[in-house]
N, C-alpha and C positions, 0 to 999 in steps of 0.2 A: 530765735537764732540771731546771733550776732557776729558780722565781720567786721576784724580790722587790720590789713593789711593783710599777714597770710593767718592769720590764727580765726579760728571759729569759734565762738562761745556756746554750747549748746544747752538749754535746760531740758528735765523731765519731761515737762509738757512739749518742749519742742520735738523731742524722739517720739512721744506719743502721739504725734498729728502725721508721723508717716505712717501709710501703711504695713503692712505685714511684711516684713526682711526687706524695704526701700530705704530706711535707713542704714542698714549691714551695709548696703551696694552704696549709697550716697559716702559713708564714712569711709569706706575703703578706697574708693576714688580718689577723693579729695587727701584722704593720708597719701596715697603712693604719686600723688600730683602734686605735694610738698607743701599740703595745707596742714597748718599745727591746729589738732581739736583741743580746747581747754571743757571737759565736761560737767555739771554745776552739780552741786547738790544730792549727790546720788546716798541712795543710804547704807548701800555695803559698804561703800569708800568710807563713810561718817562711820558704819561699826570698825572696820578695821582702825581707825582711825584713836576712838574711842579706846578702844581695846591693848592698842602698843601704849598711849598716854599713860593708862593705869596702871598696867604691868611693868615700863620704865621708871615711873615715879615709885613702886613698890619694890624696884628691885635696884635700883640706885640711889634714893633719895632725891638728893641736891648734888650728887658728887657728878654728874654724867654734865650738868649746865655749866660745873666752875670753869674757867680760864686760865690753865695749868702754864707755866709760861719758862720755869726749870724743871730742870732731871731728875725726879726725887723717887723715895722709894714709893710713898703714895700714887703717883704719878703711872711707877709699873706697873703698880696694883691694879689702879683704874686700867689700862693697857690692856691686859690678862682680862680682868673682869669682862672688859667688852666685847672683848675679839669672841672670848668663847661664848656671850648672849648675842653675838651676829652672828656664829652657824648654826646655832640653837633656833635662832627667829625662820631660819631656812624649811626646817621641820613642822612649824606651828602649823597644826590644820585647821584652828576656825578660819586664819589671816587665810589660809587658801583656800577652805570654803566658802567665805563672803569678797573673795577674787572671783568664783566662778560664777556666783551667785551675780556679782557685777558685770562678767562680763555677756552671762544671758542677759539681762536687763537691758542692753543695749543691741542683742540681736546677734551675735556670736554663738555660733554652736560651741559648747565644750567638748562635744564629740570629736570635734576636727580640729581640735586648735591644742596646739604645743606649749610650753611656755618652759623659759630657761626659773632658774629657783629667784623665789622673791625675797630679796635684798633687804635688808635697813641701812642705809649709808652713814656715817656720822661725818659731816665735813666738820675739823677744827677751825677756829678763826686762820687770817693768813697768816700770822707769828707765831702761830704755835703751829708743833708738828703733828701731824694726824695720827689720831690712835687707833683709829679700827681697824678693819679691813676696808677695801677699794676706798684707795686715796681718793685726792681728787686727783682730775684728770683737765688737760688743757682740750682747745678744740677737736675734734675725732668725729669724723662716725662709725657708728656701732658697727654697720658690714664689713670695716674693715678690718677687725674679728673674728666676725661671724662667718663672713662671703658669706650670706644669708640676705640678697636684696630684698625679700618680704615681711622682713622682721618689723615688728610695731614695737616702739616706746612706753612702758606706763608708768609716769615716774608721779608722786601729789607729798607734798611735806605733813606732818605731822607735829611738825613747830613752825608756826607765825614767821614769815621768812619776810627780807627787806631785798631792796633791787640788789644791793652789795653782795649779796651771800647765794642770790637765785641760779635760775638756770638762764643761760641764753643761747641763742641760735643764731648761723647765717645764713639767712634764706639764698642770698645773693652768690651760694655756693652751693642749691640743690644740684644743677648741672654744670657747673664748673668745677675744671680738674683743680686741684688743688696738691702742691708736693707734700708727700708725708711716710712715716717712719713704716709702712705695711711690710715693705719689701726684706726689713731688717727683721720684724718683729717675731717673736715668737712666745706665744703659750706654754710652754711648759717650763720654760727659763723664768719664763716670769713667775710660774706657782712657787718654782725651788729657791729661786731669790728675788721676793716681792720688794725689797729696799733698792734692787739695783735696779731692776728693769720696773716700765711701765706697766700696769695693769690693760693698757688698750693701744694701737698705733696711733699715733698724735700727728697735726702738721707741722711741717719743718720751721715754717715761720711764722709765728703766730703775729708778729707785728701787719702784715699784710690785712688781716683782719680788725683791726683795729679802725676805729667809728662804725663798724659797720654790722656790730650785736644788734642782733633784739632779744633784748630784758624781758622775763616774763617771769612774776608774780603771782600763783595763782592762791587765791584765798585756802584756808582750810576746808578739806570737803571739797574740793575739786581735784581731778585728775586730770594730768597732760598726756594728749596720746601723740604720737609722730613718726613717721617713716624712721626706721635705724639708719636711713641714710644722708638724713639731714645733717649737717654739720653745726656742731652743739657743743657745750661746756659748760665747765662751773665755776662761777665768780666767787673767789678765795676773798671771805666778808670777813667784817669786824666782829661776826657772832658766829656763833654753833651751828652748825643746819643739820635738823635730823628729816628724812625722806625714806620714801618705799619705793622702790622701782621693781620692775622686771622686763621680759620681753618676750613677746609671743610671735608663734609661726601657724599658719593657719593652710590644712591643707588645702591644695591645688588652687589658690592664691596666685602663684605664679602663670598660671592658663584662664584663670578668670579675670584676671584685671590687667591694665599695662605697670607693670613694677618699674622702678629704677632702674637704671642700666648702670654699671661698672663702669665709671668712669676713669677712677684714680685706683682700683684694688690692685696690689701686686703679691699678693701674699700666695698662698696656695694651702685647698685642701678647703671643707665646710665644716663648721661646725656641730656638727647635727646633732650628737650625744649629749651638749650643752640642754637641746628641747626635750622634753616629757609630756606624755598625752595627762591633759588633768583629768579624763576617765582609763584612760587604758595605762595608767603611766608607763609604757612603752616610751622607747627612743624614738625622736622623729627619724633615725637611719632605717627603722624597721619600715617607714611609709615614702620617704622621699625619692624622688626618681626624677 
């Protein structure tokens, strides 16, 4: 195990030197205390990982890498082609059986744990317009959303990514308020007109933030996990970035640990419908109280 500043590197071997569900409780602390785990070498993550590589390259070729930069009718093509292999990737069951298969490995019951649907993001460079589904997005945390403060993070790339294109965080805003768009935002404006509104509430001033990212790289084969309440973003690079995220609710989480507190949320109403049991797949509304 490895610290550096707030991020924890963790290997195999180092989850295997805790005892029996002492890691489940060490990771969970340290997540909702506003420690970023970066996890090494796990081998679901490397199947999953494996698995989108082949099927991308077999079902796109070369077209899904090029650097489209006008409005062409190829250009809609690819547009179309992707969006409908990003709801498609939503349904895949190995990707979600060697998710669950992951996240026992680390001492998670899948019995108790929810998870909203697992994503392929495709960020374009920053002069070109994004083609997928979920843009990118400026600084945010995810609760403000969800209003869900127990939600975890699990985002890991699947192309070789540079500091330019990664993700980053500011720790130096786990508990501090920050102004931001919650109070405006709304969910359902944004499904019916995804062009206009944002995918997530954002902060007002993102300049305020500036020198004060931390870049985080992580190798292929690693996953990043982190409280949804971190304050986080994605740096618009000179290349492609393809990733997998999702995000998980773990019941009665909220009574077993001390969670984030609601700092800056002003929105109204929880998410819950967003989570699914990965054995019951039941809504986490049918358990939350």
């Amino acid at each position: 195990m490895y610290k550096k500043n707030k991020l924890i590197f963790i290997s195999l071997n180092d989850i295997k030197s805790f005892n029996k569900n002492q890691f489940h409780i060490f990771f969970k602390k340290m997540i909702f205390s506003g420690y970023i785990f970066i996890l090494q070498s796990n081998p679901y993550i490397s199947n999953i990982i494996r698995f989108v590589r082949n099927d991308i390259s077999e079902s796109f070729k070369k077209e899904l890498f090029y650097n489209y930069n006008t409005k062409t009718k190829k250009e809609s093509y690819l547009q179309k082609k992707l969006q409908d292999y990003q709801e498609e990737f939503k349904k895949n069951c190995f990707i979600k059986k060697n998710f669950s298969l992951f996240l026992n490995s680390i001492g998670l019951s899948t019995k108790n744990t929810f998870i909203d649907q697992i994503c392929l993001r495709v960020s374009s460079p920053k002069k070109v317009q994004d083609f997928g589904i979920l843009p990118r997005a400026t600084a945010h945390r995810d609760t403000w959303s969800s209003n869900l403060s127990e939600q975890i993070n699990w985002w890991f790339p699947i192309k070789s990514i540079i500091d330019t294109n990664s993700l980053y965080f500011v720790p130096e805003y786990f508990k501090r308020i920050i102004r931001n768009t919650s109070a405006d935002w709304n969910y359902f404006k944004y499904k019916q007109n995804p062009d206009k509104f944002t995918s997530t509430p954002t902060i007002k001033d993102p300049g305020v933030i500036k020198n004060k990212k931390l870049i985080i790289r992580p190798r292929l084969g690693e996953i990043v996990c982190f409280s949804g309440h971190h304050l986080h973003g994605s740096n618009p690079g000179d290349s492609i970035r393809l990733n997998i995220e999702t995000r998980s609710i773990s019941l009665n989480d909220h009574t077993k640990f001390r969670i984030p507190k609601k700092i800056d949320y002003h929105g109204k109403g929880k998410k819950l419908k967003w989570f699914k049991g990965l054995e019951s797949k039941n809504c986490l509304s049918l358990y939350y109280k």
